[in-house]
Every structure is written in structure tokens, then in C-alpha cells.
N, C-alpha and C positions, 0 to 999 in steps of 0.2 A: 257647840251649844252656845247660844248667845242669850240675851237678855236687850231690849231695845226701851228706850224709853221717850215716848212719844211726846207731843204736844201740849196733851189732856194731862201731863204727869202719870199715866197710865202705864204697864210694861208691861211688856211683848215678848215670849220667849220663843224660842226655834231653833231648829239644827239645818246646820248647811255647812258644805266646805267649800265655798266661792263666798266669803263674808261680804266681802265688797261691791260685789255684784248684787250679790241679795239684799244687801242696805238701799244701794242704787232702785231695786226693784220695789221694796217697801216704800221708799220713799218717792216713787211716781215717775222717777229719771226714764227706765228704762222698761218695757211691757215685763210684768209677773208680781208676786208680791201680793202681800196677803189684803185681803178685803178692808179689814181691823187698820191698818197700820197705812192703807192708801186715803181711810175717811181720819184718822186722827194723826196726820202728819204734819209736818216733817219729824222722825223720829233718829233719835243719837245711839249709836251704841254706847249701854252703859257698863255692861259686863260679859265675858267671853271664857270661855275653859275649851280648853286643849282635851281631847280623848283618843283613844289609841283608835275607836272603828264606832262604825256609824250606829249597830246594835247597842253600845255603851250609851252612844251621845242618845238614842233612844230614848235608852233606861234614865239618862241625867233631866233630859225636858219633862219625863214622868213626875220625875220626883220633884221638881221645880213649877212645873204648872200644879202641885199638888199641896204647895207653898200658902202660907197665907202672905198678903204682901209683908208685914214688918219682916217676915222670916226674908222675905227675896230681898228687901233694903238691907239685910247685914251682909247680902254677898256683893253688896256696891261696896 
């Protein structure tokens, strides 16, 4: 589960286990990568969590897109 933070000051959140690739993709480098994050790029990773399986990091983007931003600014 990651947290991206774009150009706009805007964040991006997602799950992936290739981070580097999918930053790569987000950021325009390489074909994939979300719509959001190829119109307001270049975007940095700002924050990342470790989860044991993919149905977890699921449940963590739930609760994280469900976030108001100052709550997702205190996981930076």
C-alpha cells in the first residue's frame, strides 16, 4: 500500500507489489499507470506500509481512501 504525492499537492493512494515499476508507470516512464497520476505528474512517493497479503493491503487502501486528507498528512 502506498500513498503518492503528485504535482497538484494532491495524493494518490494504491496497492502494488512492484512499487518501482508502478511509480515508473504512474509517472508516464513506462505504458500502465493510473489516468489521475499520468494528467498530474510527476508524482514522489510519500508514504509506503509493508502487509503480510494482498486481501490486507486491500482492506488498508479502503481505510486510507476513506481518509480525509489532514488524517492521510499525519501518516507522512
Amino acid at each position: 500500500m502506498y500513498l503518492l504525492r503528485c504535482i497538484n499537492n494532491s495524493l494518490y493512494c494504491g496497492v502494488n507489489n512492484d512499487l518501482d515499476k508502478r511509480l515508473r508507470q504512474h509517472n508516464g516512464e513506462i505504458a500502465g499507470g493510473a489516468k489521475y497520476t499520468r494528467a498530474n505528474g510527476p508524482c514522489v512517493l510519500a508514504y509506503q506500509e509493508q502487509v503480510k497479503d494482498r486481501s490486507t493491503a486491500l482492506k488498508r487502501e479502503c481505510e486510507i481512501k476513506s481518509m480525509t486528507r489532514d488524517e492521510k498528512l499525519t501518516l507522512l
